[in-house]
C-alpha positions in Angstrom: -35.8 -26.7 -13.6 -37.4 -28.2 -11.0 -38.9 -26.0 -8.3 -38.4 -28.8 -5.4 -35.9 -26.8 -3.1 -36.6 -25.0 -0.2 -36.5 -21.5 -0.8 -35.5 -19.1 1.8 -38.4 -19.1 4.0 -38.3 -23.2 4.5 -41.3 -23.3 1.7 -42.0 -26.8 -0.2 -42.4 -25.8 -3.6 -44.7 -28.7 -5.4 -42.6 -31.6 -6.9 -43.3 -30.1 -10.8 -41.0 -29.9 -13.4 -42.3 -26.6 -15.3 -39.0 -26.4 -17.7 -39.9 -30.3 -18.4 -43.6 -29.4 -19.3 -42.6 -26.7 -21.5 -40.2 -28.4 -23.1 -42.9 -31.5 -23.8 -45.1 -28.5 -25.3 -42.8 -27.3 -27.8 -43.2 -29.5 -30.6 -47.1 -28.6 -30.5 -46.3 -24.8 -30.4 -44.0 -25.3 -33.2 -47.2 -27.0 -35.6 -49.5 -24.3 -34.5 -46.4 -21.1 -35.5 -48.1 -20.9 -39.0 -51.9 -20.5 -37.7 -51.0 -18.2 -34.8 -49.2 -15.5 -36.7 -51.9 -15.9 -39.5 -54.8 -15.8 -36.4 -52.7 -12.9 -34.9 -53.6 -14.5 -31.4 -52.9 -17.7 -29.9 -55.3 -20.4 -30.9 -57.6 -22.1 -28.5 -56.0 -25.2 -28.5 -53.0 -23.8 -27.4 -54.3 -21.5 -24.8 -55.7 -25.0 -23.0 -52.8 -26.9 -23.7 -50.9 -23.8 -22.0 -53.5 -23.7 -19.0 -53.0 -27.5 -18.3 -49.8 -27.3 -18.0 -50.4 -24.7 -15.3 -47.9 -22.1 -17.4 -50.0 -19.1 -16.7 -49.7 -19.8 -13.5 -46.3 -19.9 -12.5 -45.9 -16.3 -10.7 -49.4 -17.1 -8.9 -49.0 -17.5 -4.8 -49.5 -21.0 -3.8 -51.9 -20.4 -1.9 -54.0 -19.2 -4.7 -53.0 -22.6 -6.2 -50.1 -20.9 -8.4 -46.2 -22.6 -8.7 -44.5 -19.5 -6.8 -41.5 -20.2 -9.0 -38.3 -17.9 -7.9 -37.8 -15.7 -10.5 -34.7 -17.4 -12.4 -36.5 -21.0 -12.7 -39.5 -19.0 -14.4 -37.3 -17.0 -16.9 -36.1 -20.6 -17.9 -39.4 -21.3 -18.8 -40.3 -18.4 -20.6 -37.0 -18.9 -22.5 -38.0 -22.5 -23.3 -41.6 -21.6 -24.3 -39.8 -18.7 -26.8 -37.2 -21.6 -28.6 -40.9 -22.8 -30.2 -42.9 -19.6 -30.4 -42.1 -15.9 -29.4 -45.8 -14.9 -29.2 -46.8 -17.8 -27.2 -43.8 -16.9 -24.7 -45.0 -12.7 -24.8 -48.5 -14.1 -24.1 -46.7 -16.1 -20.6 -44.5 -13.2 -19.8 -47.5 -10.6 -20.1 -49.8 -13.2 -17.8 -47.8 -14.4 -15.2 -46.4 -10.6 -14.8 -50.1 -9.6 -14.2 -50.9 -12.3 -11.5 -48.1 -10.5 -9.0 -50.8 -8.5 -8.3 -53.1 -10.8 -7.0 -50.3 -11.3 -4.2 -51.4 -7.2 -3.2 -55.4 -8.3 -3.2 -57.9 -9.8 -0.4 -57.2 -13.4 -0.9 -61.2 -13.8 -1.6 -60.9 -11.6 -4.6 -58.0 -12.8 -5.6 -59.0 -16.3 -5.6 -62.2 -14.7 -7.8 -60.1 -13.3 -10.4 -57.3 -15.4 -10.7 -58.9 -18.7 -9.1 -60.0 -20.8 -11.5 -58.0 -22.7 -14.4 -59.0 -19.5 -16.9 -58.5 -16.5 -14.3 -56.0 -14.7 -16.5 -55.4 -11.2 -16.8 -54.0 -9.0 -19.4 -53.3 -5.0 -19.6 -51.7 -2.6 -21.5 -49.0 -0.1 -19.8 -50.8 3.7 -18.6 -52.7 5.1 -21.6 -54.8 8.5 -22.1 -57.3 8.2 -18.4 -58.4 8.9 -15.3 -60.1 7.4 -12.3 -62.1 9.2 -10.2 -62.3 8.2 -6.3 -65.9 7.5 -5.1 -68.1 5.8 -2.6 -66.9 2.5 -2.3 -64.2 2.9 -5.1 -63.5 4.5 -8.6 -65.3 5.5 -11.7 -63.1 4.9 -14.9 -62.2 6.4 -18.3 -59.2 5.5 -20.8 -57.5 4.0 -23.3 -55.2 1.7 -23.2 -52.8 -0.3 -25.6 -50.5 -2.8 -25.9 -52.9 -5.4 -24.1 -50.9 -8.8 -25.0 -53.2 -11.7 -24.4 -56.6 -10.1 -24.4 -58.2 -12.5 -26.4 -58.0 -15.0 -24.4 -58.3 -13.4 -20.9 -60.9 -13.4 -18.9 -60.1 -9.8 -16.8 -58.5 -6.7 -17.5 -56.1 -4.1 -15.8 -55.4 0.0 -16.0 -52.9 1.5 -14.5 -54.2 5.0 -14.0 -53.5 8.7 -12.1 -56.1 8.6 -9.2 -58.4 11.8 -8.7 -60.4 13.2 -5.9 -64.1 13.6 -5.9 -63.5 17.0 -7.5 -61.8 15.8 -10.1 -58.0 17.3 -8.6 -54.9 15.1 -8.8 -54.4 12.6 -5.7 -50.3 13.6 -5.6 -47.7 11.3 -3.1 -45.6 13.6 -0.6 -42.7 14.4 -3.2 -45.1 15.5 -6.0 -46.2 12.7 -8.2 -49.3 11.0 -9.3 -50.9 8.4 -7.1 -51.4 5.5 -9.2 -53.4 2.0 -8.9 -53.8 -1.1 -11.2 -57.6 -1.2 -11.0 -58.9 -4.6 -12.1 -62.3 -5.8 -14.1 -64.0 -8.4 -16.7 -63.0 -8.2 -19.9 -66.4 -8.0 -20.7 -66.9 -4.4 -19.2 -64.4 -3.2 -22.0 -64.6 -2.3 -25.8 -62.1 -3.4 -27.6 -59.9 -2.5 -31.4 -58.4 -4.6 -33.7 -54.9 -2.2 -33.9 -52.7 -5.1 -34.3 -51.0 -5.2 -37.4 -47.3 -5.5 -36.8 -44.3 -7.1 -38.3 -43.3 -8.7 -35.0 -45.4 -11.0 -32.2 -48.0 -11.2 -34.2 -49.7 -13.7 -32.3 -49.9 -11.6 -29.1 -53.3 -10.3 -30.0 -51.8 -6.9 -28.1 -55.0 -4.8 -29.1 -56.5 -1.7 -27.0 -59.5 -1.6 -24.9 -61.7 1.6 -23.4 -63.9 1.7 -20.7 -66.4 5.0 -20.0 -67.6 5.7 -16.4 -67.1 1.9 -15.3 -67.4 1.5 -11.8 -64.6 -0.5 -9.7 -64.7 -1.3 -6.4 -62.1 -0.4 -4.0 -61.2 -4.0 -3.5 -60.8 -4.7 -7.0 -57.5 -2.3 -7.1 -53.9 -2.1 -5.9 -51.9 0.9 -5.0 -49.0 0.8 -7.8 -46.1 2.2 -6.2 -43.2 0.5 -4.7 -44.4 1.6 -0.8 -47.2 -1.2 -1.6 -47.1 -4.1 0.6 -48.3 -7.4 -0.5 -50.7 -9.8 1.9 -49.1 -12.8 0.6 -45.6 -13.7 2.4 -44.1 -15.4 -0.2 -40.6 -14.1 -1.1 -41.2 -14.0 -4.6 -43.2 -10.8 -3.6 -40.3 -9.0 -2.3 -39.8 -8.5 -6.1 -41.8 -6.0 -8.7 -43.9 -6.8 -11.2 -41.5 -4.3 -13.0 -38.5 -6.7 -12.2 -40.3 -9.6 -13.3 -41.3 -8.4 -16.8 -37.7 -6.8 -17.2 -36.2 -10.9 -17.0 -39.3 -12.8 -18.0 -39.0 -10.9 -21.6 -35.2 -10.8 -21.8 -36.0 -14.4 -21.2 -38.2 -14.7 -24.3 -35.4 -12.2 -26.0 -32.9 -15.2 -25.4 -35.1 -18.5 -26.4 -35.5 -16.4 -30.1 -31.5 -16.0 -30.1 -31.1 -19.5 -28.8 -33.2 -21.1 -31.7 -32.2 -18.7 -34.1 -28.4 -19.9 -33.2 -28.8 -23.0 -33.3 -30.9 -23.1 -37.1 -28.1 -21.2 -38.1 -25.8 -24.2 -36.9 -27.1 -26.6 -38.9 -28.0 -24.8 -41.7 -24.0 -23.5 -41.9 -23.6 -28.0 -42.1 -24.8 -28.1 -45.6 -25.2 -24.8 -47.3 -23.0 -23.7 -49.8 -22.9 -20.0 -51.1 -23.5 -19.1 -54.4 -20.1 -18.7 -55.5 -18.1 -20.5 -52.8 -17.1 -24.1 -52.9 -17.2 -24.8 -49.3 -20.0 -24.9 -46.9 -20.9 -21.9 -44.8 -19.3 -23.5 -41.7 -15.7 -24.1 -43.6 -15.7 -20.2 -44.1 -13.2 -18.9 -41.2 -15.3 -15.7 -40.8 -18.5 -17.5 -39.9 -16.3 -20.0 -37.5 -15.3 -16.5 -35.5 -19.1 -15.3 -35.5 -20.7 -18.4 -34.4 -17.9 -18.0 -31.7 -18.6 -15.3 -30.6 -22.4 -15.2 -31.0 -22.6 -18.0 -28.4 -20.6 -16.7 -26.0 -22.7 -13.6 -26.2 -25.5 -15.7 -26.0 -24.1 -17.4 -22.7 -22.4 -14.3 -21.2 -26.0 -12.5 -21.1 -28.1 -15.6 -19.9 -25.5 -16.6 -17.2 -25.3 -12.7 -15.7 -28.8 -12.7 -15.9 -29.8 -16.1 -14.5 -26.7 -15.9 -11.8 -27.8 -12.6 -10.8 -31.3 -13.4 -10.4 -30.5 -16.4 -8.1 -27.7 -13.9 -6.0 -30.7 -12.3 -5.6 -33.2 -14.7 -4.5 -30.7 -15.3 -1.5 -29.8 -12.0 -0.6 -33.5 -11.2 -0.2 -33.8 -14.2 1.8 -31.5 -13.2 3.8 -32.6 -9.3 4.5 -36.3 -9.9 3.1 -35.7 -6.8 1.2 -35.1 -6.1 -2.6 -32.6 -3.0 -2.4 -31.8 -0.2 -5.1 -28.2 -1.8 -6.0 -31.0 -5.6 -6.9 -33.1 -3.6 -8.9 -30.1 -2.1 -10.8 -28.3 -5.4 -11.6 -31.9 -6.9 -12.6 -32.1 -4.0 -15.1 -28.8 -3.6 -16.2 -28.9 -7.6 -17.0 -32.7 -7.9 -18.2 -31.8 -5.2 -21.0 -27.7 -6.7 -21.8 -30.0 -9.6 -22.2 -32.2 -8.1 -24.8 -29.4 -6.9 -26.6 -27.0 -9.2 -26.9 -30.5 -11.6 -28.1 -30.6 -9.5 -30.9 -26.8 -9.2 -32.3 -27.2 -12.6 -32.2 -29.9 -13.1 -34.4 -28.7 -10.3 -36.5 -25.4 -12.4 -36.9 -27.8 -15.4 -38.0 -30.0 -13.9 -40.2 -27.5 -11.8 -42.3 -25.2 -15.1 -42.1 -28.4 -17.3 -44.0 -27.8 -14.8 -47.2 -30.9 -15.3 -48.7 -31.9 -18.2 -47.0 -33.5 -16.0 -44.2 -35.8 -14.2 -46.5 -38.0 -17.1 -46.7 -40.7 -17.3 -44.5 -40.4 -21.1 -45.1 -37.1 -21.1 -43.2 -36.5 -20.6 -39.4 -34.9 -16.9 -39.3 -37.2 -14.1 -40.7 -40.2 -14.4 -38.0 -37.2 -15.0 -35.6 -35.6 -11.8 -37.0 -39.0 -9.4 -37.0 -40.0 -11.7 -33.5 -36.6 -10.1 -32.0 -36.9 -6.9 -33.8 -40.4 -6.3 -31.7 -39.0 -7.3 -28.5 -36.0 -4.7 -28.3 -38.6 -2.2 -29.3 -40.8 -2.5 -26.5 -40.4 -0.9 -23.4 -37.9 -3.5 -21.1 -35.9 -3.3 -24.4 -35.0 0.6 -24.4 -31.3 1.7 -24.4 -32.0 4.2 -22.4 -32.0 2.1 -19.6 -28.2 2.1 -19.9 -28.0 5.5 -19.1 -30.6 4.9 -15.8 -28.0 2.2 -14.6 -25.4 3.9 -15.0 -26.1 7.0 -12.9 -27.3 5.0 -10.5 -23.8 3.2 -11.0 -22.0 6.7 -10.8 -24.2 8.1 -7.8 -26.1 9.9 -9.2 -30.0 10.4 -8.9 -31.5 8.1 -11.7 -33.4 9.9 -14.2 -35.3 6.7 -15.3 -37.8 4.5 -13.7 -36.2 1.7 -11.8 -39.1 -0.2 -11.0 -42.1 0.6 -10.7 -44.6 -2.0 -8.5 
């Protein structure tokens, strides 16, 4: 998917084919699957291959040097990226969410941060801390989890409940917390090996504390969705909470996708103990293969197509609007979902096939398994659409920042 068209505001995007270069990448992310979920992060071959590609750059403002990709022309490469390897896809998703903040920095520390060909940052989402306001910015304490990427970036992010010199809540008008996304080097952090999982392996999603660190105010953001970015970009009008919701239902339909089409050809020449035909003679597989890919393209199509209504309506009013943030939810988590029937409907299909880690469908399985339990992946998100649907006040976060 080429990101040549002008977008809304008459912007050139560069003449690079992102969906081409990951593409190109995946037979090399297929050779390394073994040693990343052994390595339990992403190997440093494949980190560089991944930053010369300019893949962890693909949300970053162009005039940071980023892609600016619209948001449906980066969920196809996220989906491509997952086809080979659902960690290495995470790792993307996780990145390039985090870079949407640099669009909400002073372009001089954004450019410090995020700059150079290794300015990536990871985080995990709020944990157990506080940061109290000071002279000239914060001090910080926490714990945080879930950080996806931390081995190989470079700085770090909390999202955290801001206090007052005396140590009192900072509260918003209505009553809640203020929060901020506070940013600094990895190496101001202490870090624990906590992950030992049966999905995503490669992620390297450990957790990190910091004690009385000292961040400047121009190292943070305000995380709520009042913020206003600096950069003018119409990719900003969206949330980093949007972008996470697609970019991992993207990686949610690459694992389906692949897990489909192994199933395909392994239906060709399989014959069950038992049968004398082939899996794809049987009548009841015919009807689940069906079906499956019409799931499959049902869910990428409302997400994709809705994505790109989107993009123009928000040309158009240079506003994202409750009823967008909705219909990105609502299709981000259909998109997770229907992901997984389908590779349930692949894996139990195999037989006994898909126990074998030498075959293409348990790491797909326990890869897919992980995604729908993370946060973008939670049915209650059904329920939050749906009042919003039925008028009434949504209980659950929306978006966020």
């Amino acid at each position: 998917m080429r990101s040549t068209s002008r977008d809304p505001q008459g912007a050139e995007a560069p003449d690079v084919d992102y969906l081409e270069r990951a593409r190109r990448l995946g037979p090399e992310l297929e050779a390394a699957a073994d040693e990343i979920e052994r390595r339990r992060d992403l190997p440093g071959a494949i980190v560089e291959a991944l930053i010369e590609r300019g893949l962890f750059r693909l949300l970053l403002p162009r005039a940071l040097g980023g892609a600016e990709l619209r948001p449906a022309a980066y969920v196809a490469v996220i989906e491509e990226v997952a086809k080979h390897d659902a960690s290495v896809a995470w790792c993307l998703g996780q990145a390039c969410g985090c870079t949407m903040t640099s669009a909400y920095l002073d372009p001089d520390v954004a450019r410090e941060i995020f700059g150079g060909k290794r300015g990536i940052v990871a985080w995990g989402p709020p944990g157990p801390a506080e940061a109290r306001a000071v002279l000239g910015g914060y001090r910080l304490t926490g714990a945080w989890s879930f950080a996806s990427g931390s081995h190989h970036a470079t700085w770090l992010g909390a999202h955290v409940a801001i206090l007052d010199p005396n140590a009192a809540p900072q509260l918003r008008p209505e009553g809640s917390p203020v929060m901020r996304t506070l940013l600094f080097p990895k190496a101001s952090a202490t870090f624990s090996d906590i992950w030992h999982v049966i999905g995503l392996r490669g992620t390297g999603s450990d957790s990190y504390t910091v004690t009385d660190l000292f961040v400047p105010e121009k190292y943070t953001v305000l995380r709520e969705a009042a913020a206003r970015p600096r950069q003018p970009g119409l990719l900003y009008a969206f949330s980093s909470s949007n972008i996470y919701a697609s970019g991992f239902a993207g990686v949610a339909l690459g694992i389906a996708r692949s897990a489909l089409d192994a199933f395909v050809e392994l239906a060709r020449d399989k014959i069950p103990r038992g049968a004398k035909r082939t899996l794809r003679d049987n009548n009841v597989v015919q009807a689940q293969v069906a079906q499956s890919e019409a799931r499959l393209c049902a869910a990428r199509a409302f997400l994709l197509g809705s994505l790109e209504d989107i993009w123009r309506d928000v040309g158009r009013s240079g506003q994202l609007t409750m009823d967008h943030n909705t219909t990105i939810r609502l299709a981000s988590t259909w998109a997770i979902h229907q992901a997984r029937d389908v590779v349930d409907m692949a894996y139990h299909a195999a037989g006994a096939t898909a126990i074998f880690d030498s075959n293409p469908f348990e790491r797909r399985f326990r890869d897919m398994h992980t995604v729908i339990q993370q946060y973008q992946g939670r049915q209650a998100h059904f329920e939050t659409v749906g009042q919003a649907l039925l008028g009434l006040q949504a209980e659950g976060a929306m978006f966020t920042f």
